[in-house]
GUTORFI-245891 format. One record per residue: residue in three letters; chain; x, y, z of N, C-alpha, C in turn. Coordinates in steps of 0.2 Angstrom, whole numbers, plus 2048, in hexadecimal, padded with zeros to 3 digits. Layout:
   rest   kette   n.x   n.y   n.z   ca.x   ca.y   ca.z   c.x   c.y   c.z
    ALA       A     X     Y     Z      X      Y      Z     X     Y     Z
...
END
This chain:
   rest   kette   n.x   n.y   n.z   ca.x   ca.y   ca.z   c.x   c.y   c.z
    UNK       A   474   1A8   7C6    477    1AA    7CC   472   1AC   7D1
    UNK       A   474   1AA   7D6    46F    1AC    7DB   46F   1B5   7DD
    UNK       A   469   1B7   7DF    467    1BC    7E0   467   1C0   7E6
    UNK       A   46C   1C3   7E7    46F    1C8    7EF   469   1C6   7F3
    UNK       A   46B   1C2   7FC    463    1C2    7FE   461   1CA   800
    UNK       A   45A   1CD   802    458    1CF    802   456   1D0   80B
    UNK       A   459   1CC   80F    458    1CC    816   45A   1D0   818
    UNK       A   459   1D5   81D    459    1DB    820   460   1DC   824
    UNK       A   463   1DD   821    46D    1DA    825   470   1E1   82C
    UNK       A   46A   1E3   832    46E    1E7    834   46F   1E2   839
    UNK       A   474   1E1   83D    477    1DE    844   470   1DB   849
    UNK       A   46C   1DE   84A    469    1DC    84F   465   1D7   84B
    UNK       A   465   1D7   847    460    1D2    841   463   1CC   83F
    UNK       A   46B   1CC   841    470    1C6    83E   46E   1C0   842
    UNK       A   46F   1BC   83F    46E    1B3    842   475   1B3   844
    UNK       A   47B   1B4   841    481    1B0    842   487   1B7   840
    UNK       A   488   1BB   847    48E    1BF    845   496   1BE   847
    UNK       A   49B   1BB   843    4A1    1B9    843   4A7   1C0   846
    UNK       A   4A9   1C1   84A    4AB    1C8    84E   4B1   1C6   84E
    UNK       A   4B6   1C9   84C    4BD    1CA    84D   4C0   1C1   84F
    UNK       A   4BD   1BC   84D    4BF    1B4    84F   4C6   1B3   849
    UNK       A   4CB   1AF   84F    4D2    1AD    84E   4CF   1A5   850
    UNK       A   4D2   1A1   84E    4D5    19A    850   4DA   199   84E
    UNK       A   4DC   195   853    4E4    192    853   4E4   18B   855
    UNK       A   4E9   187   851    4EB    181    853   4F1   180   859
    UNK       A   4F2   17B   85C    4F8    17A    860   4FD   176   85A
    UNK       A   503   178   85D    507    173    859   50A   16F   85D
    UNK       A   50C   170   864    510    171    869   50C   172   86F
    UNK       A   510   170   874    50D    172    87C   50E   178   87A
    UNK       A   511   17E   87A    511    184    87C   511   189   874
    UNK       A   50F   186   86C    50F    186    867   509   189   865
    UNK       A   508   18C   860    501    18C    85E   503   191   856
    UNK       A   4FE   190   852    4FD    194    84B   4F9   195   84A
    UNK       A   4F6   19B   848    4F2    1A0    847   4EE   19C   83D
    UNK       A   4E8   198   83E    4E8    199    83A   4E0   19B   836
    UNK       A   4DC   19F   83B    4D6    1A3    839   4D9   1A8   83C
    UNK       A   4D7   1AE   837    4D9    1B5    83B   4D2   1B9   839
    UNK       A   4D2   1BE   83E    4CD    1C4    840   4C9   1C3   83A
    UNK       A   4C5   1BC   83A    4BF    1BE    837   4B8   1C1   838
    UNK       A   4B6   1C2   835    4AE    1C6    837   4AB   1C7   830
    UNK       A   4A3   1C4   831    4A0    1C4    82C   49A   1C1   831
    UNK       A   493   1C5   82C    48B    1C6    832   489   1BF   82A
    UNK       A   484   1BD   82E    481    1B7    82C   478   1BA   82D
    UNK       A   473   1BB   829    46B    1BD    82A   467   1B5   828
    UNK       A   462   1B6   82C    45F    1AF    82A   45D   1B0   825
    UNK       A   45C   1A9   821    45C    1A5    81A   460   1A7   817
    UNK       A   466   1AC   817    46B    1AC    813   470   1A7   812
    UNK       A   474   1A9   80B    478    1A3    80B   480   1A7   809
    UNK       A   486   1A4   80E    48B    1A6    80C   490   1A0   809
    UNK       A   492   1A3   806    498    19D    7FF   4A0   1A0   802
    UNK       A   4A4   19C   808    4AA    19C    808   4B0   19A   802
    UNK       A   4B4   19C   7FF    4B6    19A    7FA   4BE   19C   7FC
    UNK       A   4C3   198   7F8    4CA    19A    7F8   4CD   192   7F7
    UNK       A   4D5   194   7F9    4D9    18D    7F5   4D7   188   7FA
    UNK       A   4DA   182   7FA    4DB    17C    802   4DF   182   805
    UNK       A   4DE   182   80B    4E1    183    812   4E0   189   814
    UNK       A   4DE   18E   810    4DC    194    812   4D7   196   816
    UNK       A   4D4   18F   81B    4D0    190    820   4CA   190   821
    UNK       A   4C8   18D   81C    4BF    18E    81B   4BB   189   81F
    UNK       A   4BE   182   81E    4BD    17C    823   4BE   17E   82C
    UNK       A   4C4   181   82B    4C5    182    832   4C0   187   837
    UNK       A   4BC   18C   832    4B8    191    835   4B2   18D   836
    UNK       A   4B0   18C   831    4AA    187    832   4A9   182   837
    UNK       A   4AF   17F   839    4AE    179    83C   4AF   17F   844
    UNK       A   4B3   183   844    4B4    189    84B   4AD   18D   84B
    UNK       A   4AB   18C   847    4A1    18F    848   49F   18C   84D
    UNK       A   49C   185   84B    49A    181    850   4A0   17E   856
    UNK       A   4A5   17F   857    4A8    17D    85C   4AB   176   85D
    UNK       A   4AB   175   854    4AC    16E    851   4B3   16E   84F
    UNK       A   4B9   16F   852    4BF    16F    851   4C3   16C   854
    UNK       A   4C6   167   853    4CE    161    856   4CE   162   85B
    UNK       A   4D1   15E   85F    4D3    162    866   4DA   166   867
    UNK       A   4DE   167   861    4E1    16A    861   4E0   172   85D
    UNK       A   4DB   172   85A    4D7    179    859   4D1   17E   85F
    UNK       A   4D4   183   85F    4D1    186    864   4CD   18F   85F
    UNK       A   4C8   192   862    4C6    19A    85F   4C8   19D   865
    UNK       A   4CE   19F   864    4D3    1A2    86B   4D1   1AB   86B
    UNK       A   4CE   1AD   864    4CB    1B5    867   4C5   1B6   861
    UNK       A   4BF   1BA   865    4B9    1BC    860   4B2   1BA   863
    UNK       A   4AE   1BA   85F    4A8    1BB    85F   4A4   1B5   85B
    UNK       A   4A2   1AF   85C    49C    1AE    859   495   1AE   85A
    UNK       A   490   1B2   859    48B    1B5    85A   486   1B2   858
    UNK       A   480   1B0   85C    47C    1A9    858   474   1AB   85C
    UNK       A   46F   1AD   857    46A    1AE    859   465   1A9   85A
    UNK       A   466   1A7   85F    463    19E    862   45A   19F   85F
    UNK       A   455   199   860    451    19A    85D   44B   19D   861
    UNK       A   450   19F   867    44A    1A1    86B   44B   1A6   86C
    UNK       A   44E   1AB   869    450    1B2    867   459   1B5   86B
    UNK       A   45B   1B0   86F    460    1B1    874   464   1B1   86F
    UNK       A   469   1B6   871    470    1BA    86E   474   1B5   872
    UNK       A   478   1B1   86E    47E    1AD    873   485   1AD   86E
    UNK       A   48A   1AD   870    491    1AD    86F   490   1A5   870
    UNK       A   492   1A0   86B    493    199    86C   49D   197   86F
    UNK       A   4A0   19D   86E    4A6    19C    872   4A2   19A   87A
    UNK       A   49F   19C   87A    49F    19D    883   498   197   885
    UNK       A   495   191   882    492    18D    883   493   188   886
    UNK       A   492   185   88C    493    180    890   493   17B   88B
    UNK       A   496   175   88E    494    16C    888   48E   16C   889
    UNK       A   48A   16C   88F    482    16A    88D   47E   172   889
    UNK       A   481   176   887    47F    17C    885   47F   179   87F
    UNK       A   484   178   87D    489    177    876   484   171   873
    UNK       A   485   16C   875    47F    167    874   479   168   871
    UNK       A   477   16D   876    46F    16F    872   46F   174   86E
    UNK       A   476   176   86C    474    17C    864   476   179   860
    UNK       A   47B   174   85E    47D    16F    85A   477   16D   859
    UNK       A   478   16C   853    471    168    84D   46A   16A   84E
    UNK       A   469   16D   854    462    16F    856   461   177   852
    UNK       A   469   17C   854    467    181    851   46C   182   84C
    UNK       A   470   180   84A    477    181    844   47A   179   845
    UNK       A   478   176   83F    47C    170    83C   482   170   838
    UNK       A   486   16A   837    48B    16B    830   489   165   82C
    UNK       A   48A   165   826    48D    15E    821   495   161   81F
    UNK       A   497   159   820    49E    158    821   49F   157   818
    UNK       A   4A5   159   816    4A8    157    811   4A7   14F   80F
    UNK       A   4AB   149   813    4AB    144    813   4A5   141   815
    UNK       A   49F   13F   812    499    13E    815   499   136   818
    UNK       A   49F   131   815    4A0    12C    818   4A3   12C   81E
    UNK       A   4A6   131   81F    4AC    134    826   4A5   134   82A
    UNK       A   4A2   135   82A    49E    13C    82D   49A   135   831
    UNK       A   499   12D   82E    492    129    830   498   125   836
    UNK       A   493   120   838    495    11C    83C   496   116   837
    UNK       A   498   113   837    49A    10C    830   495   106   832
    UNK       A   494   106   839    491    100    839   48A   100   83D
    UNK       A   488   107   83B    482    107    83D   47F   10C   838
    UNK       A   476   107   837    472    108    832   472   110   832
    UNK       A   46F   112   82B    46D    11A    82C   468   11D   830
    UNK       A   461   116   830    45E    116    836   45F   119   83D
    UNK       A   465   116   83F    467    116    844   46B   11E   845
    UNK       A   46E   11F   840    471    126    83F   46C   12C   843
    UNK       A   466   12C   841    45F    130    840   45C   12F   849
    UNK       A   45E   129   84A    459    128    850   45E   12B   855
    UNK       A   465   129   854    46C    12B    858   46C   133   859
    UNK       A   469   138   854    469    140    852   463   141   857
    UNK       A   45C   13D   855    456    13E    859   458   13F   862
    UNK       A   45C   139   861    45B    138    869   45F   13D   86E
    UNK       A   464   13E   86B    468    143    86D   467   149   86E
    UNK       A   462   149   86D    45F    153    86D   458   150   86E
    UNK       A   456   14E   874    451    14B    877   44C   151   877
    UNK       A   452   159   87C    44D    15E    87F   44A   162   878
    UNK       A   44B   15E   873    447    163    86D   444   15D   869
    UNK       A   444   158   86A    441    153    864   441   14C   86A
    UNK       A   43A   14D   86C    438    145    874   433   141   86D
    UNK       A   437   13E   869    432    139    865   434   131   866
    UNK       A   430   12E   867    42E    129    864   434   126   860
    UNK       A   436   11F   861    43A    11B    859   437   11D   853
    UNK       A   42F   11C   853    42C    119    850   429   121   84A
    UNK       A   429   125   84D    429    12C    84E   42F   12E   849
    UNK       A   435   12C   84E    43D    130    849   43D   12B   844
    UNK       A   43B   128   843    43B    122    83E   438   126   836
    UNK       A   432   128   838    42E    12B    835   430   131   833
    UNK       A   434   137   836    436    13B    835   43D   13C   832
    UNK       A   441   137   833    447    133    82F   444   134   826
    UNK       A   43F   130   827    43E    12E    820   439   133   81C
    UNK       A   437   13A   820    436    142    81D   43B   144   81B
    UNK       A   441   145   820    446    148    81C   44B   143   817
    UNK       A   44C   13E   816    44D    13B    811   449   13B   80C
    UNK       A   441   13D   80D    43E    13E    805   43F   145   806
    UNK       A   440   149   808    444    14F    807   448   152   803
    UNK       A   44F   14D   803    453    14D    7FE   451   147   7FB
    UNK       A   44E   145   7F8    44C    142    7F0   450   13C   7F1
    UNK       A   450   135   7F8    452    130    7F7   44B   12B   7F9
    UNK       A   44C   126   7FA    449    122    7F9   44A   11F   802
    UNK       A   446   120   807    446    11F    80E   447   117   80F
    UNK       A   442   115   80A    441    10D    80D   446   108   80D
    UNK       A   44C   10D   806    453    10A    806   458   10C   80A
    UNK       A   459   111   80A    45D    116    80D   45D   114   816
    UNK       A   457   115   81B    457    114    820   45C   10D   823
    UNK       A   45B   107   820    45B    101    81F   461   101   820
    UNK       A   465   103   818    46B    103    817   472   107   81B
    UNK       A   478   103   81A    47E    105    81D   481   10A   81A
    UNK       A   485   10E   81D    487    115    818   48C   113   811
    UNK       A   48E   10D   813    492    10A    80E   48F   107   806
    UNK       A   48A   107   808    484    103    804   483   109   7FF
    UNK       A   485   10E   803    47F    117    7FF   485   116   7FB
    UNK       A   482   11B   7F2    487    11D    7F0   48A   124   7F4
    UNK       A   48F   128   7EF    491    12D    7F4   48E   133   7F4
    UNK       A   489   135   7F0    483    139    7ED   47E   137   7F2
    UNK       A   47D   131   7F5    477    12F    7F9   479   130   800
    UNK       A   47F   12F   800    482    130    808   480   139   809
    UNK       A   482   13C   801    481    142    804   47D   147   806
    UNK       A   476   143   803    471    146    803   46C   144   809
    UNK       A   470   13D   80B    46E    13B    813   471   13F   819
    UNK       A   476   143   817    47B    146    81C   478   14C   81D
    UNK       A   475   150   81A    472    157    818   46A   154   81A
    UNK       A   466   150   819    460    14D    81D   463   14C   824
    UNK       A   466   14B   827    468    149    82D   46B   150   830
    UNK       A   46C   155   830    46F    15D    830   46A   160   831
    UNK       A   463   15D   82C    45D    163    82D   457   15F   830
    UNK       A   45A   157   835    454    155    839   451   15A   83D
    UNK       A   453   15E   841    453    162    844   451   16A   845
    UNK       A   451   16B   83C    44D    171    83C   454   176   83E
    UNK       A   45A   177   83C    45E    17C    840   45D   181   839
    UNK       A   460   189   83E    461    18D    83C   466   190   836
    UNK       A   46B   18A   838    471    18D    836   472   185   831
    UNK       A   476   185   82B    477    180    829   47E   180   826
    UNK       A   485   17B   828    48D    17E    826   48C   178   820
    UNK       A   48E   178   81B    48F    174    816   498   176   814
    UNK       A   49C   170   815    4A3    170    814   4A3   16C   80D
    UNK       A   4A3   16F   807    4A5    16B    802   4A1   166   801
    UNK       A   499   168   802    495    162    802   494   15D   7FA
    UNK       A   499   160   7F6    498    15D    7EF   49E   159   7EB
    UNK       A   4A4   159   7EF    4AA    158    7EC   4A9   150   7EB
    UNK       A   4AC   150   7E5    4AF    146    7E3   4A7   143   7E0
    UNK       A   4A4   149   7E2    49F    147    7DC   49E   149   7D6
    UNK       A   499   143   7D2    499    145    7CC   496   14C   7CB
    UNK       A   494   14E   7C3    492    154    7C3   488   154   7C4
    UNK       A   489   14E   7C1    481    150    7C2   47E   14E   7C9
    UNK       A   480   14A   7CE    47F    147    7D5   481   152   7D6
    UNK       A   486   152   7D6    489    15B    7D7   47F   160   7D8
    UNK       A   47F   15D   7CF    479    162    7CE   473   162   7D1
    UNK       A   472   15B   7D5    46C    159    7D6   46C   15D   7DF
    UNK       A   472   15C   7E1    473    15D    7E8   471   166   7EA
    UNK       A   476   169   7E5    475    16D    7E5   46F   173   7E4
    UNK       A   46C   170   7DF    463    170    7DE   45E   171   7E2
    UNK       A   460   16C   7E6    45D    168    7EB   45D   16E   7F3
    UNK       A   463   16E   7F2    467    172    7F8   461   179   7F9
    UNK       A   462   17B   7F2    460    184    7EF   458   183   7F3
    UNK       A   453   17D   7F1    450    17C    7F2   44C   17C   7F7
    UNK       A   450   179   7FC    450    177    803   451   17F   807
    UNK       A   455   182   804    457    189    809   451   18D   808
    UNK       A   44D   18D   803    449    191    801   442   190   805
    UNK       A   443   188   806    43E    186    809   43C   186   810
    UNK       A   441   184   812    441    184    819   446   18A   81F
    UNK       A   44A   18E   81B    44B    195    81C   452   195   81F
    UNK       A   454   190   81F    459    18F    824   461   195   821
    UNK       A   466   196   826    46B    19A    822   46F   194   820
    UNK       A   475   197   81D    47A    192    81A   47F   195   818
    UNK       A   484   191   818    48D    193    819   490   18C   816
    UNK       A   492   18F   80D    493    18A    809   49C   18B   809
    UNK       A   49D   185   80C    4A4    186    80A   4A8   181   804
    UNK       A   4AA   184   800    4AC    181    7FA   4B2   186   7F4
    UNK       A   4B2   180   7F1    4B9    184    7EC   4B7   183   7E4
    UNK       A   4B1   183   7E4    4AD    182    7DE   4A9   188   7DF
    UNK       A   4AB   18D   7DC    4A9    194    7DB   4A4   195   7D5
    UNK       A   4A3   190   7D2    49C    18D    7CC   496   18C   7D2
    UNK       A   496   188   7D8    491    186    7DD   491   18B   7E3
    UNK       A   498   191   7E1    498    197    7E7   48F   19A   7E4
    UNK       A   493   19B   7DD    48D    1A1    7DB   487   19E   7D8
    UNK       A   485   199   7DA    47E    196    7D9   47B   196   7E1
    UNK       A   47D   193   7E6    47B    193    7EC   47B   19A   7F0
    UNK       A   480   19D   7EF    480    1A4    7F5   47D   1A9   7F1
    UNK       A   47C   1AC   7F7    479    1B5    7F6   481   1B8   7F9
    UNK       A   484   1B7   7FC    48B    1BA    7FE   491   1B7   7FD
    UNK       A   497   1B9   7FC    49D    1B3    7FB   4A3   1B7   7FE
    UNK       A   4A4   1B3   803    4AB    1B5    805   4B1   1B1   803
    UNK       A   4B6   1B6   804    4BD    1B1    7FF   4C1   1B2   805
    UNK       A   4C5   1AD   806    4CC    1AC    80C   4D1   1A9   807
    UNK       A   4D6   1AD   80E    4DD    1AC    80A   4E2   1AB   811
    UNK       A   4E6   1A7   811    4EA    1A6    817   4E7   1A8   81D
    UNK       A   4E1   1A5   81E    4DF    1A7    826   4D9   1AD   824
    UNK       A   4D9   1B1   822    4D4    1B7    822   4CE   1B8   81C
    UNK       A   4CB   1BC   81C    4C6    1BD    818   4C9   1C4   815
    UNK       A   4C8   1C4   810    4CC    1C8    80B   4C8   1CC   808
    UNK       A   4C1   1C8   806    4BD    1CC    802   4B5   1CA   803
    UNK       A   4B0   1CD   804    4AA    1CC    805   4A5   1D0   803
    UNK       A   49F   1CC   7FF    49A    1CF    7FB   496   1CD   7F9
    UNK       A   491   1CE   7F5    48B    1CA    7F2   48E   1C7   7ED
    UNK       A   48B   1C2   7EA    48D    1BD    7E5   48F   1C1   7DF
    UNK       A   489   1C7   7DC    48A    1CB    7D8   48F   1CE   7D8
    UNK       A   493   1D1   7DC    499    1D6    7E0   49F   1D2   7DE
    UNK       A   49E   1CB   7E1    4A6    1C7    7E2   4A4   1C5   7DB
    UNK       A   4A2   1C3   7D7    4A2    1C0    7D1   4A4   1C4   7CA
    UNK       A   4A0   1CC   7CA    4A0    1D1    7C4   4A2   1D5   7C7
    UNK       A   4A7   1D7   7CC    4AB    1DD    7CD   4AD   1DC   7D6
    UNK       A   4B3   1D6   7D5    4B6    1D6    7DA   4BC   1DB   7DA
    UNK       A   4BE   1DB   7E1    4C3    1DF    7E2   4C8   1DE   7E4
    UNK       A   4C9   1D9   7E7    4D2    1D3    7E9   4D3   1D0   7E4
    UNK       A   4DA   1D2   7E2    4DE    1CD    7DC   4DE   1C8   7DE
    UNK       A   4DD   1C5   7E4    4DA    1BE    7E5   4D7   1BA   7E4
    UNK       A   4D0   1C0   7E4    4C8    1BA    7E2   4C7   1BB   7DB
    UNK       A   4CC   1C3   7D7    4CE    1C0    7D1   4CE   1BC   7D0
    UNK       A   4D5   1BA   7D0    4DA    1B3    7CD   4D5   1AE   7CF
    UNK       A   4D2   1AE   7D4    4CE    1A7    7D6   4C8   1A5   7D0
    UNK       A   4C4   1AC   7CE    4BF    1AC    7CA   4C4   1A9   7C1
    UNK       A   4C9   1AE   7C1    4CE    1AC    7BC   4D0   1A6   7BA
    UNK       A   4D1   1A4   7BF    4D3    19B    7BD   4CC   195   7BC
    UNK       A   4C8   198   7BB    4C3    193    7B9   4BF   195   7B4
    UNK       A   4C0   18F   7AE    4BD    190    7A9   4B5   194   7A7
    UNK       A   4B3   19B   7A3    4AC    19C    7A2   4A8   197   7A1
    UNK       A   4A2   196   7A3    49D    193    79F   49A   195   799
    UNK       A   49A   19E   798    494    1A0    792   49B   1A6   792
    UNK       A   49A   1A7   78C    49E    1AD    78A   4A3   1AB   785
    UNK       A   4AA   1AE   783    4AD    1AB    780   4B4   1A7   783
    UNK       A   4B4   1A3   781    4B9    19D    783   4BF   1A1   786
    UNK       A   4C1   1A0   78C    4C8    1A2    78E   4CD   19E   791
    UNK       A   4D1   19E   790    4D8    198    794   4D9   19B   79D
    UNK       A   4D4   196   7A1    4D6    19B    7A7   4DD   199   7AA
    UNK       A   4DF   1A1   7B0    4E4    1A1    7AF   4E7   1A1   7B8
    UNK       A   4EC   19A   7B9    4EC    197    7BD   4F1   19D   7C0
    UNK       A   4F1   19D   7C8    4F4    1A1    7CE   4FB   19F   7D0
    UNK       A   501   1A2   7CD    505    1A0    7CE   506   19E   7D6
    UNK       A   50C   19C   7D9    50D    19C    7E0   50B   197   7E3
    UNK       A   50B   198   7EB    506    197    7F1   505   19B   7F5
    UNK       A   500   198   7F7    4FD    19C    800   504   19A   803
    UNK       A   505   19E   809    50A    1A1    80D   509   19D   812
    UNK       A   50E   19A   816    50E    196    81D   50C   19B   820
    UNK       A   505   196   825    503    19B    829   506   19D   830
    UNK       A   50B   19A   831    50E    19A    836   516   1A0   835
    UNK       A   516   1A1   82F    519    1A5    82C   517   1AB   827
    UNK       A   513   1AF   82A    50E    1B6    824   515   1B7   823
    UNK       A   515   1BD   81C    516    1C3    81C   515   1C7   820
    UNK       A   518   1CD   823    516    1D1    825   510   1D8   824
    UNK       A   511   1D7   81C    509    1DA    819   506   1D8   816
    UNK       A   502   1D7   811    4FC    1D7    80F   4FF   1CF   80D
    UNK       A   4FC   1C8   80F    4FC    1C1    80F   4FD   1BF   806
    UNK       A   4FD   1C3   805    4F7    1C2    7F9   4FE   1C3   7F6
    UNK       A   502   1CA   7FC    507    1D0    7F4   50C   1C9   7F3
    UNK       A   510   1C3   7F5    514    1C1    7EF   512   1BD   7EB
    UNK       A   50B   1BD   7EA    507    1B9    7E4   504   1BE   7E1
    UNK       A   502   1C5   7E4    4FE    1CA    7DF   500   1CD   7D9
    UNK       A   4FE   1CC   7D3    500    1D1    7CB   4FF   1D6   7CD
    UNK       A   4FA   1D9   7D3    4FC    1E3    7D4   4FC   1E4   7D9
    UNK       A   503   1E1   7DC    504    1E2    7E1   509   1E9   7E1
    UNK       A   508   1EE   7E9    50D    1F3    7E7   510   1F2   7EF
    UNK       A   516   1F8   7ED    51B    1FA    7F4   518   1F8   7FA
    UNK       A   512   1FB   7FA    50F    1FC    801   50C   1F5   804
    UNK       A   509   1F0   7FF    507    1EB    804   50E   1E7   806
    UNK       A   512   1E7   803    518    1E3    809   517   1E6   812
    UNK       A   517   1EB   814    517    1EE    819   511   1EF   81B
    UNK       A   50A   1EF   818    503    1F2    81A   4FF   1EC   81A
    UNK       A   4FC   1E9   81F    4F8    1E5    81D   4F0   1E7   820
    UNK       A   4EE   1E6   819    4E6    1E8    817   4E2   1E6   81E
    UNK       A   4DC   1EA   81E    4D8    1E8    823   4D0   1E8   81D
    UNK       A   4C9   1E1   81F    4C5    1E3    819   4C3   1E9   81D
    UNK       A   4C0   1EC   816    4BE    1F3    818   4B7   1F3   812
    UNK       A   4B3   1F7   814    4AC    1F6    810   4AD   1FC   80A
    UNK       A   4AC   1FA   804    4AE    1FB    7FF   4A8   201   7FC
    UNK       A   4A1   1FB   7FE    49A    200    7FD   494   1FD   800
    UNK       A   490   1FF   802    488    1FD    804   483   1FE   7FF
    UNK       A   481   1F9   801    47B    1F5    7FA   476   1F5   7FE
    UNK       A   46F   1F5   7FC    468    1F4    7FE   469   1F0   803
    UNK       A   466   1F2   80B    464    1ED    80E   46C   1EA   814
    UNK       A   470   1F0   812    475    1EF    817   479   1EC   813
    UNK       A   478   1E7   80E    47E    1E3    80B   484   1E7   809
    UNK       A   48B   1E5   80C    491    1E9    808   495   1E4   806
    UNK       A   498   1E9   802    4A0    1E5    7FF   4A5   1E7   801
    UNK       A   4AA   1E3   805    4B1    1E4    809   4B6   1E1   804
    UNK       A   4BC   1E4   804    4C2    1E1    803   4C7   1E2   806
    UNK       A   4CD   1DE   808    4D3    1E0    80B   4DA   1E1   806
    UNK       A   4D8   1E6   802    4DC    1E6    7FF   4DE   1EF   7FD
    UNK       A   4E5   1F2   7FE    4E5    1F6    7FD   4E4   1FB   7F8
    UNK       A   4E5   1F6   7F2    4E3    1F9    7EC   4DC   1FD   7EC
    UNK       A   4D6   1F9   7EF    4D2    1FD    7F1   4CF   1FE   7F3
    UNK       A   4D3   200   7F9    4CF    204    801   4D2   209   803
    UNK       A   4DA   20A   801    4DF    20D    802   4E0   212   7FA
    UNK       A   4DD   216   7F7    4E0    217    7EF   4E6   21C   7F2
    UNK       A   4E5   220   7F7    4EB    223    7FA   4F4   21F   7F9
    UNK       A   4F3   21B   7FD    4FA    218    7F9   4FB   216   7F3
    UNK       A   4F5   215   7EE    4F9    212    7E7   4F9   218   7E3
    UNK       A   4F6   220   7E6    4F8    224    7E3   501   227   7E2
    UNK       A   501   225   7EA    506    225    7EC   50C   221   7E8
    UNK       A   50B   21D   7E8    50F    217    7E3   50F   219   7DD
    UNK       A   50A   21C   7DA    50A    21D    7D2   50E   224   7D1
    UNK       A   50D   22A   7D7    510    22F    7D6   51A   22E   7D6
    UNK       A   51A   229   7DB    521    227    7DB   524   224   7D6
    UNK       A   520   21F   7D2    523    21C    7CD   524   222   7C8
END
């Protein structure tokens, strides 16, 4: 398991602080649903943070609302994204013009897509993929063909392919382990700061999984970059991140160092979440699946989004809904947050125990 970073996490030291940001979709001309709510989580260089939770629960759609990389029917309608550019400027990427926007994409914060075949052009070489990235961020990278060519084929021995084949070839030719690892070399031509990885390992095998992920651990370390792993394989939360947030219907529910969320979480949540996936070492357990579902997000409850799925749920969350609140501070600023009232609130559940 990886080791709590060590980066100095007060605010003015953050790469990327996420401040009270909502998205919504349109449904309708006059319609919309709320489906990121009042998130907030600081991001410090070379740290890495592990999104985690069920499908829908929002983690894609953050990610992709980081960068400004959402539908045209998705919008970040309230908050803060807080982006410490590489020339020390404080910027809100909410507020970046298209040619603003243009030059902080891939030059200072990239993504790899889930679908690494979505993500290519079909009928054009990889080659061409690299030289199309080059040329379009001209005011950070004035090279030569012959130049990006060469530099194309650093970072594909980078991650551990074969340039003289890979360049050449169609994205249909790669297997889907090669596409992935050209889609992550194509993310970091540029040298960005920030790195969004959306399920960069799904539909593949395990060991294409193992290599990628290896690879990845090894790359962060080397070149320093931050990272925001969004995934539902919480076996590759807790190898990758120093942090792990969990989301549930829109929100961030629970946040902490991988140690924290892993040996002593605090939401019945990231419980059950931890619970339903078989140990690796210890003794054999039957994990135990989450009854229910997430909640229409266009239809909350009125309190706490979890209580008609939670085993300790009490009186109070139908009516109260949690806000995270910092549970404790760890060396170096790191805390752990939970939104849940069982423990940030013990005042009501006294209350509740005294009533029953």
């Amino acid at each position: 398991m990886t080791n709590p970073s060590t980066t100095p996490t007060r605010d003015h030291e953050a790469l990327l602080s996420v401040r009270g940001v909502d998205i919504d979709y349109r449904t309708g001309r006059k319609t919309r649903v709320k489906v990121v709510r009042e998130v907030d989580f600081t991001l410090h260089p070379g740290q890495s943070m592990a999104l985690v939770g069920e499908s829908g629960c929002g983690k894609t759609t953050l990610g992709l609302g980081l960068l400004r990389l959402l539908p045209r029917t998705g919008v970040v309608s309230a908050g803060e994204i807080l982006f410490r550019r590489k020339s020390g400027d404080l910027v809100d990427v909410r507020t970046l013009d298209k040619e603003d926007l243009r030059r902080f994409r891939w030059n200072e914060a990239a993504m790899v897509f889930q679908g690494a075949m979505n993500a290519f052009n079909p009928v054009l070489r990889i080659a061409d993929h690299f030289l199309d990235t080059f040329r379009a961020h001209e005011h950070v990278s004035r090279h030569s063909r012959a130049e990006i060519l060469e530099l194309s084929a650093d970072l594909l021995t980078m991650v551990r392919l074969d340039p003289g084949r890979v360049l050449h070839s169609f994205p249909h030719e790669l297997s889907g382990g090669m596409r992935q690892r050209t889609l992550i070399a194509l993310a970091l031509a540029l040298r960005p700061q920030l790195l969004i990885l959306d399920e960069p390992t799904t539909a593949l095998d395990i060991l294409t999984q193992r290599s990628i992920v290896e690879r990845l651990a090894e790359l962060r370390e080397e070149l320093r970059f931050a990272m925001v792993f969004i995934t539902h394989d919480l076996g590759l939360a807790a190898e990758l991140a120093d942090r792990v947030g969990t989301m549930y219907a829109g929100r961030m529910i629970e946040t902490g160092t991988t140690e924290d969320i892993f040996y002593r979480p605090q939401h019945p949540y990231t419980s059950a979440l931890i619970g339903s996936v078989p140990p690796v070492t210890g003794d054999m357990t039957v994990p135990e699946s989450l009854p229910g579902g997430p909640p229409s997000l266009s239809e909350l409850p009125p309190g706490c989004s979890f209580a008609p799925r939670c085993p300790r749920v009490i009186d109070a969350c139908a009516t109260t809904r949690p806000t995270l609140e910092i549970l404790r501070t760890r060396t170096h600023g790191l805390s752990h947050s939970a939104a849940c009232l069982r423990s940030t609130d013990p005042t009501l559940l006294a209350k509740e125990e005294t009533h029953d």
